[in-house]
C-alpha positions in Angstrom: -14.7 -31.9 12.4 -14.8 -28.0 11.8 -11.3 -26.3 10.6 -10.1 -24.1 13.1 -9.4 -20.7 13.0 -6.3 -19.6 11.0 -5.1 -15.9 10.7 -2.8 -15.5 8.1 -0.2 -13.1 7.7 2.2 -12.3 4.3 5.3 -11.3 5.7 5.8 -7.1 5.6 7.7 -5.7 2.8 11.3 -6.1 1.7 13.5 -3.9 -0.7 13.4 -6.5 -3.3 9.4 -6.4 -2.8 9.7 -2.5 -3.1 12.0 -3.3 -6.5 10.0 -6.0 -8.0 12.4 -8.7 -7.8 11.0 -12.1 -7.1 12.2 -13.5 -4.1 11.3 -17.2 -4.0 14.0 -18.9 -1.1 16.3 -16.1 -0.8 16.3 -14.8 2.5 16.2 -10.9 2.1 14.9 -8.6 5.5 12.2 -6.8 6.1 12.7 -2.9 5.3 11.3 -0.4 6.7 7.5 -0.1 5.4 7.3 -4.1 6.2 8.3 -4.1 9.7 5.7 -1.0 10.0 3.2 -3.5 8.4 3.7 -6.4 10.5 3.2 -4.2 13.6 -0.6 -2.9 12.1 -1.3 -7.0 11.7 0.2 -7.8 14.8 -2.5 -4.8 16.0 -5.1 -6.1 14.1 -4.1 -9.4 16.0 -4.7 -8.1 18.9 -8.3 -6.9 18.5 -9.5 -10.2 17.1 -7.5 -12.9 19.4 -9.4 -13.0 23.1 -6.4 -14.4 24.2 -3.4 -14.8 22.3 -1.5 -17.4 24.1 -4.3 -19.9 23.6 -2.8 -20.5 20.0 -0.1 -21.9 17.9 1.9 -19.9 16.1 3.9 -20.9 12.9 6.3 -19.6 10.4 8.6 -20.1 7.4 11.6 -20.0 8.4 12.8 -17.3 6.1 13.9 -14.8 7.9 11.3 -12.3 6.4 8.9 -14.3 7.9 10.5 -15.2 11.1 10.8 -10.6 11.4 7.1 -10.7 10.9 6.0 -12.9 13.6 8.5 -11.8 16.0 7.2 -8.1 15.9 3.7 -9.4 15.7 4.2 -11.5 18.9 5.4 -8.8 20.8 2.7 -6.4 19.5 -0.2 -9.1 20.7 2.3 -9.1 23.8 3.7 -12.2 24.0 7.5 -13.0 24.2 8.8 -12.5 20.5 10.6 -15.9 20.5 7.8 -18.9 21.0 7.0 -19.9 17.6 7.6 -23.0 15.3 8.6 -23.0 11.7 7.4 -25.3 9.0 9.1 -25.4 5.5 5.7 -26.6 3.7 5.2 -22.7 4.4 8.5 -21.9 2.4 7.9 -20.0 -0.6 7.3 -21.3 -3.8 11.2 -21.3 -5.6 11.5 -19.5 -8.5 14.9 -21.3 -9.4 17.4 -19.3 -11.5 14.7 -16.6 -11.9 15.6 -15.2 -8.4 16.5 -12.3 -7.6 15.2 -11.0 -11.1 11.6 -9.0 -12.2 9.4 -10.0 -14.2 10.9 -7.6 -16.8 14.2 -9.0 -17.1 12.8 -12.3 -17.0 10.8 -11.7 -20.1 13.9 -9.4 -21.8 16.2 -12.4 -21.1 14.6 -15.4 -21.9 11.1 -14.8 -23.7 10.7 -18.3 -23.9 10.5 -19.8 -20.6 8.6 -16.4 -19.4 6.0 -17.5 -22.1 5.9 -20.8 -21.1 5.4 -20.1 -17.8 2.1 -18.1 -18.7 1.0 -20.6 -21.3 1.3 -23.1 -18.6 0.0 -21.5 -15.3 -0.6 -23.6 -12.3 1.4 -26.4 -13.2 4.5 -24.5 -15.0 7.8 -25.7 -13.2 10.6 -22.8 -13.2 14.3 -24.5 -14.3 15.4 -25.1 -11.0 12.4 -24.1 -9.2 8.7 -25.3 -8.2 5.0 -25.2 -10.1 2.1 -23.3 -7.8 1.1 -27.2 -8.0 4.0 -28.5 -5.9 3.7 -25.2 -3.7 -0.2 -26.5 -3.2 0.9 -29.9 -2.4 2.7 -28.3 0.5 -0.2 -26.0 1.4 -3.1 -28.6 1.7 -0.4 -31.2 3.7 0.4 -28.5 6.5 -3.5 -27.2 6.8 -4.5 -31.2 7.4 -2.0 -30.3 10.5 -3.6 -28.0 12.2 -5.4 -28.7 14.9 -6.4 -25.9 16.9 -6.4 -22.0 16.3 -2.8 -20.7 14.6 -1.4 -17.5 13.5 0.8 -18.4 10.4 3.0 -15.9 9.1 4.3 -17.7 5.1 4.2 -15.8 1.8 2.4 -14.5 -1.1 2.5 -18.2 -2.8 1.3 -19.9 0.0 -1.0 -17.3 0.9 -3.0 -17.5 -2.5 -2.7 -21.4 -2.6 -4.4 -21.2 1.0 -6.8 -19.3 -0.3 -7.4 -20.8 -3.4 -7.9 -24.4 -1.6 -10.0 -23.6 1.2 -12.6 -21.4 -1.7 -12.5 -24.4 -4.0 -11.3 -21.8 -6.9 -9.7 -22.8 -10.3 -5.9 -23.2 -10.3 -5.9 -20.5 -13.0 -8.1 -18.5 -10.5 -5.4 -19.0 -7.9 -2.6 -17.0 -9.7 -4.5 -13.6 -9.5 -5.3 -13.5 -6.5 -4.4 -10.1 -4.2 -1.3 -11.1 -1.3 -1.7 -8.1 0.5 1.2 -7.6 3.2 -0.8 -5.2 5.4 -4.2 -7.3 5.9 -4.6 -10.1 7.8 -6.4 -13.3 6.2 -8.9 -15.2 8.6 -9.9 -18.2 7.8 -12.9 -19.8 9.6 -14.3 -22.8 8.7 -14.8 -22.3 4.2 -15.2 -18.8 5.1 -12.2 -16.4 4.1 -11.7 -12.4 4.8 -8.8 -9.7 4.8 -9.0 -7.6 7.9 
């Protein structure tokens, strides 16, 4: 049976985004810029959906993400309430690294920041979760879905989707680009940014 359609959506920026800081399970807003880039997806929603309230709509329930879909909703013009939330969508945790940059991570402690590069995919941050656990999430929510769904998760989950439905190397997975103003559709092993 074919896969159907997904469009994806990263939630719109935050300050911390804007500062670098990795945000992981912390539940930081949208700012200003992000709220103006989940309205252009919500747009871009529009042109692509024939009719929007033929499908299911889905969200972390961080609240960065819950923001997102609410103003995307009411930009494809549906009520912004109406969605579920699924915490296999949660970001990946980054333990007692949020809240911090990559900078001060590497100042502070060299050696887990080194271990966490030497390690990649499958590099578990104290107190946190490997890209590998994130992807064990990932693959067990997409087996869910059933008919066409707007998903609004994060940049984690957004490159494990991606990674998984390509068939790319873990390692491959980690670079990938988690724009917050494009929308990711996914149609059958097919994958594009509008």
């Amino acid at each position: 049976m074919a896969r159907p359609p997904i469009y994806f959506l990263r939630h719109g920026e935050t300050e911390w985004n804007a500062a670098g800081k990795l945000q992981g399970r912390l539940d930081i807003p949208l700012n200003l810029k992000g709220r103006g880039q989940a309205k252009r997806n919500g747009g871009v929603l529009a042109e692509l959906l024939a009719d929007p309230r033929a499908l299911a709509y889905v969200a972390s329930p961080l609240m960065r993400t819950r923001q997102t879909m609410e103003i995307a909703r009411e930009t494809v013009g549906l009520p912004e309430r109406g969605f579920d939330t699924d915490d296999r969508l949660l970001e990946i945790s980054f333990g007692s690294w949020e809240g911090r940059s990559w900078s001060e991570i590497k100042r502070d402690n060299a050696q887990q920041y080194e271990a966490r590069h030497a390690a990649g995919f499958d590099h578990v941050v104290p107190g946190g979760e490997s890209y590998a656990m994130v992807m064990a999430r990932v693959v067990s929510w997409l087996a869910s879905v059933t008919r066409p769904t707007v998903v609004v998760s994060h940049g984690g989950v957004m490159r494990c989707l991606r990674g998984h439905v390509l068939g790319l190397p873990n390692e491959a997975i980690l670079h990938l680009e988690v724009p917050q103003d494009k929308v990711m559709l996914i149609e059958g092993g097919a994958v594009r940014l509008v």
